[in-house]
Every structure is written in structure tokens, then in C-alpha cells.
N, CA, C and O atoms as a Tinker XYZ file with bonds, in Angstrom:
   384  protein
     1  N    -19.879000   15.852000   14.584000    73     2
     2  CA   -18.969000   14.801000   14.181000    64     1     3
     3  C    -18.684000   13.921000   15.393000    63     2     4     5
     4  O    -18.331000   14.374000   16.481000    81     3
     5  N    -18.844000   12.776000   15.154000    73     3     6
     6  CA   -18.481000   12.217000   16.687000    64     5     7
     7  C    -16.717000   11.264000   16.140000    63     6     8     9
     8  O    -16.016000   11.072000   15.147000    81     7
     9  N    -16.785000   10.945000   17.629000    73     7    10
    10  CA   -14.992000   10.628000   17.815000    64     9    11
    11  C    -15.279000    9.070000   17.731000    63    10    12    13
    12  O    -16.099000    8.407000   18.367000    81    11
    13  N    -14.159000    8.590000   16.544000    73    11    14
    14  CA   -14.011000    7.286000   16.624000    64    13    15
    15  C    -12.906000    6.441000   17.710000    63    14    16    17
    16  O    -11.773000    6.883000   17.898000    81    15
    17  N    -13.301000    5.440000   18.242000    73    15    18
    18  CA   -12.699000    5.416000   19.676000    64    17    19
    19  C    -11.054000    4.699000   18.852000    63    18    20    21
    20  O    -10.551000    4.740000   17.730000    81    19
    21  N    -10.806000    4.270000   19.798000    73    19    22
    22  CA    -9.393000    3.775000   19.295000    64    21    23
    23  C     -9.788000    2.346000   18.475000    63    22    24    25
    24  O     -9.597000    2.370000   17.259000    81    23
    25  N    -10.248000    1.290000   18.982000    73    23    26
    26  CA   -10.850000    0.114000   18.365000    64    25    27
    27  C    -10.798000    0.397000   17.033000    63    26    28    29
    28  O     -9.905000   -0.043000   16.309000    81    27
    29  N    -11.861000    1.237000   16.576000    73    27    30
    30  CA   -12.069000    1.211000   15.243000    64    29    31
    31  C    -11.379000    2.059000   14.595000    63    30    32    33
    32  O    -11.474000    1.971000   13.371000    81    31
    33  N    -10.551000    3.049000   15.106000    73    31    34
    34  CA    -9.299000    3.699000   13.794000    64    33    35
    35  C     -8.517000    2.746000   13.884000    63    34    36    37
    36  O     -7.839000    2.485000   12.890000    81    35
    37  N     -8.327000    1.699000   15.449000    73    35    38
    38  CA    -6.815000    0.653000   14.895000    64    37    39
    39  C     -7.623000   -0.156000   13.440000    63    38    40    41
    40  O     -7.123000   -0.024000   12.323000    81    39
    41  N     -9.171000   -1.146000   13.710000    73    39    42
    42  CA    -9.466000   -1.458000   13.099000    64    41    43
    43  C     -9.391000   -0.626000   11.350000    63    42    44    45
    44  O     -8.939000   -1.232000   10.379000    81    43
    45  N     -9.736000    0.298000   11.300000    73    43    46
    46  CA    -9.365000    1.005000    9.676000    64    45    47
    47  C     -7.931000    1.276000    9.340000    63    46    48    49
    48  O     -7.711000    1.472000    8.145000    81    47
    49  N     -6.862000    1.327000   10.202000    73    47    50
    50  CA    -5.627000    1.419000    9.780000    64    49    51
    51  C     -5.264000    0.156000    9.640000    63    50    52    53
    52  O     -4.726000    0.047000    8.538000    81    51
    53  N     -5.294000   -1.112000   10.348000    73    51    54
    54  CA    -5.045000   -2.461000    9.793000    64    53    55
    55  C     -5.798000   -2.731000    8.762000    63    54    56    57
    56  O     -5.143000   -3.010000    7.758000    81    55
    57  N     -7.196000   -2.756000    8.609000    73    55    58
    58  CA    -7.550000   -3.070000    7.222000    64    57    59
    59  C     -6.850000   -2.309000    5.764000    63    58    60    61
    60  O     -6.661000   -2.858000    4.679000    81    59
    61  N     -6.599000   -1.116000    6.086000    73    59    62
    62  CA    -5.660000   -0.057000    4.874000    64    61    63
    63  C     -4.909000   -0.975000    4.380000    63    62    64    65
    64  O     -4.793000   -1.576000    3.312000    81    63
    65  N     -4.236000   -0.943000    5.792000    73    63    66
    66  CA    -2.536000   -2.098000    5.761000    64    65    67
    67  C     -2.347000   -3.288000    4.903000    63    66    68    69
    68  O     -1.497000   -3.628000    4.080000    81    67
    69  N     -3.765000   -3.960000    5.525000    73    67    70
    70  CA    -4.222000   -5.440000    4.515000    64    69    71
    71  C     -4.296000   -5.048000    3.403000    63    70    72    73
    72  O     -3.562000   -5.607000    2.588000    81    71
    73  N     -4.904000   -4.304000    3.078000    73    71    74
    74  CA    -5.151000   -4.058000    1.471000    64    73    75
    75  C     -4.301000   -3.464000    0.722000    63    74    76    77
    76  O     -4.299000   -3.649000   -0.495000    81    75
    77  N     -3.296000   -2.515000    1.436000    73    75    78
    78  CA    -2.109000   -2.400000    0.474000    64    77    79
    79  C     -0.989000   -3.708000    0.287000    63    78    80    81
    80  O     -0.371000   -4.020000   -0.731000    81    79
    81  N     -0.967000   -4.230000    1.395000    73    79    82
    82  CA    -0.161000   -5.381000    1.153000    64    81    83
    83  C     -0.601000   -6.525000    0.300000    63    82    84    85
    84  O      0.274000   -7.221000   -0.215000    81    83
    85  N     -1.913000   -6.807000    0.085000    73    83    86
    86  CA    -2.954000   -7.783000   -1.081000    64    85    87
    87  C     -2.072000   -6.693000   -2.295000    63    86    88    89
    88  O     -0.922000   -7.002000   -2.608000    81    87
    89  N     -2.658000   -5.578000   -2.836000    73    87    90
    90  CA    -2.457000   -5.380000   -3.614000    64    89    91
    91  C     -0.613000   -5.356000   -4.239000    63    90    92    93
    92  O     -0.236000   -5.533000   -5.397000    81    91
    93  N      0.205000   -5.086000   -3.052000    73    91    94
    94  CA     1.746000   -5.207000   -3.299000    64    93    95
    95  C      1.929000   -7.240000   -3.842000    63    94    96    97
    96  O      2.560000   -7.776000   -4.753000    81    95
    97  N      1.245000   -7.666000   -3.003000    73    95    98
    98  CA     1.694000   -9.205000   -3.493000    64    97    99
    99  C      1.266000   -9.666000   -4.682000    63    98   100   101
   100  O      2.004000  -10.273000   -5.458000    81    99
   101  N     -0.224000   -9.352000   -4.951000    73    99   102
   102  CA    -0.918000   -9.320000   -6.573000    64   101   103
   103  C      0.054000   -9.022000   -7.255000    63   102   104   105
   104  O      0.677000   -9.818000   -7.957000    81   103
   105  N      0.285000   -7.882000   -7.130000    73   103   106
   106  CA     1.357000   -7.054000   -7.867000    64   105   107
   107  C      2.558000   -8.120000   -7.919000    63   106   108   109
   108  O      3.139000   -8.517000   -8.929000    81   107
   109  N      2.707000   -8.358000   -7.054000    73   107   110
   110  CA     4.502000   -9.539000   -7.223000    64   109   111
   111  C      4.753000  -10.353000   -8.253000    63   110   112   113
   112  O      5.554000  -10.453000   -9.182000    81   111
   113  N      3.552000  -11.066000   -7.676000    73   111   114
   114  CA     2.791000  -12.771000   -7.806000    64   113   115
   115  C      2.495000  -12.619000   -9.607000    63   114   116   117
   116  O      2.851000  -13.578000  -10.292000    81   115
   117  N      1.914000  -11.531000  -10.237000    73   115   118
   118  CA     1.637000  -11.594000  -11.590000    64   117   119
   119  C      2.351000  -10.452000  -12.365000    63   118   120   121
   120  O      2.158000   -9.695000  -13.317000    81   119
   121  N      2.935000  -10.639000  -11.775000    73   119   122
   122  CA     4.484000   -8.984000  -12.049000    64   121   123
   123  C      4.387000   -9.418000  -13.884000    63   122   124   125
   124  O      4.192000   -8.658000  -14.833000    81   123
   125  N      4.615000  -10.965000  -13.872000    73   123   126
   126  CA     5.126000  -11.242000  -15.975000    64   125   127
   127  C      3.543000  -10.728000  -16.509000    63   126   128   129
   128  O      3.504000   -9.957000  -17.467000    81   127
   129  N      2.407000  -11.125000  -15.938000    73   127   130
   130  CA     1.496000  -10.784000  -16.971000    64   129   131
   131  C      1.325000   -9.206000  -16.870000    63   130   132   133
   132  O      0.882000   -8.764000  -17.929000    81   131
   133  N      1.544000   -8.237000  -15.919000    73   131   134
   134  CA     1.214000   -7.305000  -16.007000    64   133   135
   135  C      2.588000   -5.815000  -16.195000    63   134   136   137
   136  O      2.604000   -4.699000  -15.674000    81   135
   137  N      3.517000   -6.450000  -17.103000    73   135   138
   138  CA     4.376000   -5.973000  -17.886000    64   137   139
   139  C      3.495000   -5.137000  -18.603000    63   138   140   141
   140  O      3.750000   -4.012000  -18.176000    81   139
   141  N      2.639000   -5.048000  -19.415000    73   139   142
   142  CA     2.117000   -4.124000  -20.309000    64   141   143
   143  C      0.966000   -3.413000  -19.798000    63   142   144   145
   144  O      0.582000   -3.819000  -18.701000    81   143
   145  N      0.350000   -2.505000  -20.284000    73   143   146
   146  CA    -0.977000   -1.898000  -20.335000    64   145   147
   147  C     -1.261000   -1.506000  -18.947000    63   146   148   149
   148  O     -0.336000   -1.435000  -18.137000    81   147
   149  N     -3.042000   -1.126000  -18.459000    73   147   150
   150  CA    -3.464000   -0.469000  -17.646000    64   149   151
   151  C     -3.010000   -1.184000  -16.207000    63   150   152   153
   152  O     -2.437000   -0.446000  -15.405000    81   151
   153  N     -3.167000   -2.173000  -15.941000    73   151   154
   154  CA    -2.891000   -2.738000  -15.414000    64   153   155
   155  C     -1.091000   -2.154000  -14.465000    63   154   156   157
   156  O     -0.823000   -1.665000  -13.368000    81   155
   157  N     -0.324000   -2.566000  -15.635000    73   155   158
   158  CA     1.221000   -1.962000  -14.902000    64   157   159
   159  C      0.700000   -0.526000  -14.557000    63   158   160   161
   160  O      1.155000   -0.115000  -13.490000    81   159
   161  N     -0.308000    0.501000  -15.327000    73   159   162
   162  CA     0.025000    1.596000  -14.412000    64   161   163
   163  C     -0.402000    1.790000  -13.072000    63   162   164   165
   164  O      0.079000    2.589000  -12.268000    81   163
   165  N     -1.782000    0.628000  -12.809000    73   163   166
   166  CA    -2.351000    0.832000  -11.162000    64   165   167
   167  C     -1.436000    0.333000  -10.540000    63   166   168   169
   168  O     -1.197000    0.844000   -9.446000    81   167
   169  N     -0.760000   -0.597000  -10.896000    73   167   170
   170  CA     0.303000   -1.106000  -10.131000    64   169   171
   171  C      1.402000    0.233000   -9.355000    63   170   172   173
   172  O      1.707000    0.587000   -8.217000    81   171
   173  N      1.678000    0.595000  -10.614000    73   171   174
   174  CA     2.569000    1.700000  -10.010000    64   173   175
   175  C      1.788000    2.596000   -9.150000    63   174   176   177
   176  O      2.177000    2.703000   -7.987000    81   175
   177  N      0.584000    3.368000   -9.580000    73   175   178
   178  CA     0.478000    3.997000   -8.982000    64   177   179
   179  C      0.152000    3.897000   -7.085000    63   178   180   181
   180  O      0.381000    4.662000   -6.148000    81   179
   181  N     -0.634000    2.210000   -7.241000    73   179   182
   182  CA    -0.565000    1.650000   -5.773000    64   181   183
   183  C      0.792000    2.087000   -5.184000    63   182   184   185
   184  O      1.061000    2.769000   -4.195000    81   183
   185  N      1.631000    1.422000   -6.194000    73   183   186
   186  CA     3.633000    1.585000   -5.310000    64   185   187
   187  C      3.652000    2.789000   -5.068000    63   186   188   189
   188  O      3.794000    2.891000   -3.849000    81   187
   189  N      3.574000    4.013000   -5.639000    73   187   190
   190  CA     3.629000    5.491000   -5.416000    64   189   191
   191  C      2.901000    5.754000   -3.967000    63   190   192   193
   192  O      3.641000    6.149000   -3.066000    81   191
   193  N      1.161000    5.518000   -3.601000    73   191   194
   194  CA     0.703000    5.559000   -2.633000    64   193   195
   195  C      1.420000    5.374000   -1.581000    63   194   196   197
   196  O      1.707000    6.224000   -0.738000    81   195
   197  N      1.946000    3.458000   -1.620000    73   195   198
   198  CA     2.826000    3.340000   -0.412000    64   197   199
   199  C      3.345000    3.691000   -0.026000    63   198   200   201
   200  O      3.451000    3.808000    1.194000    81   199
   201  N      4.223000    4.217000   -1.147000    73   199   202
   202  CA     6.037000    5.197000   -0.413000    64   201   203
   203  C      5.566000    6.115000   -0.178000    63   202   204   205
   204  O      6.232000    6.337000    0.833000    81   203
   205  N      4.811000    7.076000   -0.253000    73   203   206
   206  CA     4.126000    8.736000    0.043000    64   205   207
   207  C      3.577000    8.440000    1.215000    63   206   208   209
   208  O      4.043000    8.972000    2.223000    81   207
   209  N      2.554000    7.594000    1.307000    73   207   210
   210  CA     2.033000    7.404000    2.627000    64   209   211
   211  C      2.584000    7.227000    4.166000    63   210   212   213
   212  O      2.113000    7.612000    5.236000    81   211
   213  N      4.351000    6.127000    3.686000    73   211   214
   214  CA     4.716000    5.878000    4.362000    64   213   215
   215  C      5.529000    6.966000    4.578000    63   214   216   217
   216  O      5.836000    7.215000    5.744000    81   215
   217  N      5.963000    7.707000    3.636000    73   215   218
   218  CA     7.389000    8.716000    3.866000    64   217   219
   219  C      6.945000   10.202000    4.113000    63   218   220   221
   220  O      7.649000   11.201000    4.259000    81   219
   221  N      5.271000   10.037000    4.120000    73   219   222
   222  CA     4.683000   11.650000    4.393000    64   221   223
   223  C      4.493000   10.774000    6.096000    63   222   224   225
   224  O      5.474000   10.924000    6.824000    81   223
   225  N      4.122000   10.504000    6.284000    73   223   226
   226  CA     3.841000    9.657000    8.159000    64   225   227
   227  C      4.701000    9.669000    8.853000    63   226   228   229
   228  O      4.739000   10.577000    9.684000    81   227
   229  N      5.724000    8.711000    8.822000    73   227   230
   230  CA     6.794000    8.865000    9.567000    64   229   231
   231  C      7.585000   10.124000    9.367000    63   230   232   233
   232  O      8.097000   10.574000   10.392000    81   231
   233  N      7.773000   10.735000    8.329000    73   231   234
   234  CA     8.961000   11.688000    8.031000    64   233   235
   235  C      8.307000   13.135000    8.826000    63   234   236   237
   236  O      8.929000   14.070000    9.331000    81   235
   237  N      6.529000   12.867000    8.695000    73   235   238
   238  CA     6.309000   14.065000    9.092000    64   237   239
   239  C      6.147000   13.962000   10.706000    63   238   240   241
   240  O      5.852000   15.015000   11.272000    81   239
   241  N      6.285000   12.967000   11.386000    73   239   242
   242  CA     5.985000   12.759000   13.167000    64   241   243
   243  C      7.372000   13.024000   13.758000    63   242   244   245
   244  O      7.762000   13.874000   14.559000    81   243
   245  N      8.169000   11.756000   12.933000    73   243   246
   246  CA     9.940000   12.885000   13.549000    64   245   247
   247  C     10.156000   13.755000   13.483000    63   246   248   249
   248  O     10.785000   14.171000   14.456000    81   247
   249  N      9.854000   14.835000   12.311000    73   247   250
   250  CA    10.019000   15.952000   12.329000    64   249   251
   251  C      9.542000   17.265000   13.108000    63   250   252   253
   252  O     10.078000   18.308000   13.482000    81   251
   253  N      8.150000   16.641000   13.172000    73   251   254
   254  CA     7.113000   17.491000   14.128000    64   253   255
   255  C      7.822000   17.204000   15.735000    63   254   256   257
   256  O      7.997000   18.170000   16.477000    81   255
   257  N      8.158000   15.959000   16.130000    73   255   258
   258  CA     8.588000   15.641000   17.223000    64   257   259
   259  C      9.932000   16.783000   17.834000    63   258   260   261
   260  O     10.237000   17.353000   18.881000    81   259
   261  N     10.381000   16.667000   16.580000    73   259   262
   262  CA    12.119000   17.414000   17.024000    64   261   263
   263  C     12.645000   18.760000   16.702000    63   262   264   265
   264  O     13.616000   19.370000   17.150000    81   263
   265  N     11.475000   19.164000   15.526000    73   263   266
   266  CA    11.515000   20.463000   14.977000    64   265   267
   267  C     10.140000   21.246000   14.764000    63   266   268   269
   268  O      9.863000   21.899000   13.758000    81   267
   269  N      9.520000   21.112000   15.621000    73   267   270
   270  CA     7.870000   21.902000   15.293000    64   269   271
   271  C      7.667000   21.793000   13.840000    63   270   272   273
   272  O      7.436000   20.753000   13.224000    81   271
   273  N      7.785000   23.053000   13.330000    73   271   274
   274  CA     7.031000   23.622000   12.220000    64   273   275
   275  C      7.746000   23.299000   11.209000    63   274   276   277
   276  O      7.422000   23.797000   10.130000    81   275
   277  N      8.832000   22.448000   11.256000    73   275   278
   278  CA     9.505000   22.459000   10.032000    64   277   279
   279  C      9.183000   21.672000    9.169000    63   278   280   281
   280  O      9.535000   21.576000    7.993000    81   279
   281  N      7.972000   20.659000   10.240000    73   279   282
   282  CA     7.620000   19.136000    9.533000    64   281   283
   283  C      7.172000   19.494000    8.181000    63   282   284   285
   284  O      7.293000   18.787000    7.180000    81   283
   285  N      6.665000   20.611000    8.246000    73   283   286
   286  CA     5.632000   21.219000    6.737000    64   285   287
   287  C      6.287000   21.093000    5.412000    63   286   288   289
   288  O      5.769000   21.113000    4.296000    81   287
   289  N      7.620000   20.950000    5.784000    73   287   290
   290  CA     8.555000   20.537000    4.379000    64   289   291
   291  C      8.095000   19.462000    4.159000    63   290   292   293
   292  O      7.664000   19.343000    3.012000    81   291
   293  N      7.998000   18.570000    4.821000    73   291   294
   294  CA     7.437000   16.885000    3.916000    64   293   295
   295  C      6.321000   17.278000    3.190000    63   294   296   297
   296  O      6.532000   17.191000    1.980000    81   295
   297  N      4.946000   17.773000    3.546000    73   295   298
   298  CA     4.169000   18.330000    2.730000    64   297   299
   299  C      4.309000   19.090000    1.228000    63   298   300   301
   300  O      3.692000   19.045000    0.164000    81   299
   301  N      5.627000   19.908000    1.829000    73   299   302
   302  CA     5.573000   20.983000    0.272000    64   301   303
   303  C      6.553000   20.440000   -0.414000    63   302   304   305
   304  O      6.956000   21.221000   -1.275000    81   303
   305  N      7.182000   19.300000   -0.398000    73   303   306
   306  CA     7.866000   18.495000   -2.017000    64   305   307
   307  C      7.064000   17.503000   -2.901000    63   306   308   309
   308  O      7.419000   17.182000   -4.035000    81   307
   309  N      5.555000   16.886000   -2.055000    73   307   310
   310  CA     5.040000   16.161000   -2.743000    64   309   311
   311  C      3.509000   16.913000   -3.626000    63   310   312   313
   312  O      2.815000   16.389000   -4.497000    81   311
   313  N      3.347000   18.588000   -2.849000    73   311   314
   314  CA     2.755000   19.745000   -3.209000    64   313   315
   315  C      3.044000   20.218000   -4.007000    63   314   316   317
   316  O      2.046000   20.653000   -4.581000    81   315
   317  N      4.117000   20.514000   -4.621000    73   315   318
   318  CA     5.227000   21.054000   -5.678000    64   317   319
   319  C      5.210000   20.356000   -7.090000    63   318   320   321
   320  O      4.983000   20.742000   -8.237000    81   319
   321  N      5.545000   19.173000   -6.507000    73   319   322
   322  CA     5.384000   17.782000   -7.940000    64   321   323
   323  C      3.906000   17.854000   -8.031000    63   322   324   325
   324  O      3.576000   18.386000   -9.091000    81   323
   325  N      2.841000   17.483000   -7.248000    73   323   326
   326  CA     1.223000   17.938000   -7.637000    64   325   327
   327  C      1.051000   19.047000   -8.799000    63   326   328   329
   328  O      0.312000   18.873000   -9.768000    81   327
   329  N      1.723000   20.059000   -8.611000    73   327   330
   330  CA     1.423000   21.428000   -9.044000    64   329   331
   331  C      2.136000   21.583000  -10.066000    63   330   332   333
   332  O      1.717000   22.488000  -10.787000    81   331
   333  N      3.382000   20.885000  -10.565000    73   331   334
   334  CA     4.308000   20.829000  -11.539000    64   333   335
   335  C      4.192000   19.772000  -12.020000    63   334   336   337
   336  O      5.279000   19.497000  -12.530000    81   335
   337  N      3.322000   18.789000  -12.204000    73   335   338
   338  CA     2.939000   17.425000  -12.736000    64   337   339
   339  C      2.470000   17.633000  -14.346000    63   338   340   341
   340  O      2.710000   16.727000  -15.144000    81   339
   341  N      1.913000   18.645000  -14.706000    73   339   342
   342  CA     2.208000   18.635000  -16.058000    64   341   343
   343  C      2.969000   19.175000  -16.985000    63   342   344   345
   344  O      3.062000   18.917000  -18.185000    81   343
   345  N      3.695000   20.221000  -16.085000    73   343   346
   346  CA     5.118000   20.908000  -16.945000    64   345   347
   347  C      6.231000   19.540000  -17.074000    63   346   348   349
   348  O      7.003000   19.383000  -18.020000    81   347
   349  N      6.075000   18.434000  -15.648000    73   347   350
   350  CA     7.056000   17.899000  -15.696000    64   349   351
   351  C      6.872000   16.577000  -16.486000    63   350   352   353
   352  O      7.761000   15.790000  -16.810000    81   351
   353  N      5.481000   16.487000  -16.742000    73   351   354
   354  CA     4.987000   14.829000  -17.611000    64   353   355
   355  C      5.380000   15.578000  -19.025000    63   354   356   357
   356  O      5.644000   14.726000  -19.873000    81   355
   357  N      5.450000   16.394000  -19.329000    73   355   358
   358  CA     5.676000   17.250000  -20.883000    64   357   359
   359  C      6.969000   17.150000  -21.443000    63   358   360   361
   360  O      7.300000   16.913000  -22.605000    81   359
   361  N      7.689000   17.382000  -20.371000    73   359   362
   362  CA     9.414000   17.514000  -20.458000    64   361   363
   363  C      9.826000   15.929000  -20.582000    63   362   364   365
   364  O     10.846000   15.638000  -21.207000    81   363
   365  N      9.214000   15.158000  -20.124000    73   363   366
   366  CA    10.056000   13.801000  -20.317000    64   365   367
   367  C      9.333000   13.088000  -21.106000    63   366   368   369
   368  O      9.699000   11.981000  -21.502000    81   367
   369  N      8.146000   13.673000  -21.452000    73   367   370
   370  CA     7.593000   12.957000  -23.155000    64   369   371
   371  C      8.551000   13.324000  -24.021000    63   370   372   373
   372  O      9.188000   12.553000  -24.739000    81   371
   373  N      8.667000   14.554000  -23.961000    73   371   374
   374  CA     9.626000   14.997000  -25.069000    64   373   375
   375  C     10.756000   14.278000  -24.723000    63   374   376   377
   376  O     11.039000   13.625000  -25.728000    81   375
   377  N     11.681000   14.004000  -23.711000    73   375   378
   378  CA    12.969000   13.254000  -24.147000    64   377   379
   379  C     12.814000   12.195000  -24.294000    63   378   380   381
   380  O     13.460000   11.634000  -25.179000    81   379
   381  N     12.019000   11.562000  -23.604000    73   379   382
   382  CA    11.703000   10.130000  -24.054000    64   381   383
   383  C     10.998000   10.251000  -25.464000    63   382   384
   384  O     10.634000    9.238000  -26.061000    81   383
């Protein structure tokens, strides 16, 4: 496996960046037409990416920074909902 130097991971983490932010403004910019159907759900699910991405990253570097091993909790609440994702999509079909 060889090591990508710094150049090109900054280069792939700014391009990420670009492209979640294209897709957040798409998303803005045609928010009325994409009220319905497949469409609103990539939307969301892009929005889901962001906040996980951003709140598993930072949440897990402070933590690692100030508490070693404890960072592993950010991991095991979004592990949990993974693993309970269809007991919990079941339960709110039914109330909804």
C-alpha cells in the first residue's frame, strides 16, 4: 500500500467538501420541487451523511484528545441505530 502524501489527501478532503456543499445548495436552491418522492429522500440522506461525518470527526478527535479510549462512544450510538434500524423503522410505521 503506498502513503498518500499530504497534497493529495488535502486534495480528496477538499474535493469531498465541494461536493457535499454542491449537493447541500442543490438541495436549497430546489428545496419546492423536491418536496415529494426519491429525490427528497437523497436529499436527506446526503443531510444525514453531513451531520455523522461531521459529528463522528470532530466529536471523536476531542475526545480521543482528552479522554483516550472513551472516544469509542461516538462510534457505538451511530452502531446501535445501524443495528436497530429495522426494529426502529417498524415502530414508527406503525405510529405513523
Amino acid at each position: 500500500m503506498t502513503w498518500l502524501g499530504p497534497p493529495t489527501l488535502l486534495a480528496i478532503l477538499l474535493g469531498y467538501l465541494i461536493f457535499l456543499f454542491l449537493v447541500a445548495s442543490a438541495g436549497e436552491a430546489f428545496a419546492h420541487r423536491l418536496a415529494r418522492g426519491r429525490i427528497r429522500t437523497i436529499t436527506d440522506v446526503f443531510a444525514a451523511s453531513v451531520y455523522c461525518t461531521g459529528w463522528s470527526f470532530y466529536g471523536s478527535v476531542g475526545l480521543a484528545a482528552n479522554r483516550g479510549l472513551e472516544f469509542f462512544t461516538i462510534y457505538l450510538g451511530p452502531a446501535c441505530v445501524a443495528l436497530l434500524w429495522p426494529v426502529l423503522l417498524r415502530k414508527l410505521v406503525r405510529v405513523s
